[in-house]
C-alpha positions, 0 to 999 in steps of 0.5 A: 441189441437186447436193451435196445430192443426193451428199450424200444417196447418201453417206449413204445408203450409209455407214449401210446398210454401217456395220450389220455384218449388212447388211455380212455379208449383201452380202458373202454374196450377191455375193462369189465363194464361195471368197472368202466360204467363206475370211472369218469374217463374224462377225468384221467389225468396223467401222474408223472410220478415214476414209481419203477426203482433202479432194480425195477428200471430194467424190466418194467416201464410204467405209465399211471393215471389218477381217475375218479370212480364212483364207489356203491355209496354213490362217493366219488374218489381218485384212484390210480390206474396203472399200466405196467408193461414188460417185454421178456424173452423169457418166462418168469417163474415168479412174476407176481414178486416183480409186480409185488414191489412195484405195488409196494414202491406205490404205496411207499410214495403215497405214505411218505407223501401223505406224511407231508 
């Protein structure tokens, strides 16, 4: 019951995030306004690379969005916007180990992708 019970928080969040207006919406209503004022909210596009790990699989489900922003010299990028949801029953001491290697399998894609 416990997995189904993750399973169904997961899934719950990766199709409401995986609809770009809902997307367009949150980031809207809960991002600080000079973030939101510098995204292109119409250009958020879905990344359908999966960076979660098996070790990762368990706890986390995860749903990216590439982004145009406008950085202070007027130069637009793509950037990535990440949700990253994860239901416990209960409290982790160190967190910010999970989300640290979850950041770092990012990277490791971006590298190896880059390398191509």
């Amino acid at each position: 019951m416990a997995k189904e019970q993750i399973n169904s928080h997961d899934s719950f969040f990766t199709n409401l995030f995986s609809k770009k207006d809902e997307v367009a919406e949150f980031l809207a209503k809960t991002t600080p306004k000079e973030i939101v004022e510098k995204l292109d909210l119409d250009s958020l596009k879905l990344d359908s690379t999966k960076y979660i790990d098996s070790d990762l699989k368990k706890h986390f489900a995860d749903v990216v969005y590439n982004c145009d922003y406008a950085f202070e010299n007027n130069e637009t990028k793509t950037i990535k916007i990440t949700f990253l949801f994860e239901h416990k029953s209960y409290r982790e001491n160190m967190p910010y180990i999970q989300l640290g290697k979850y950041l770092f399998n990012i990277w490791s894609v971006q590298r190896s992708q880059a390398r191509e």
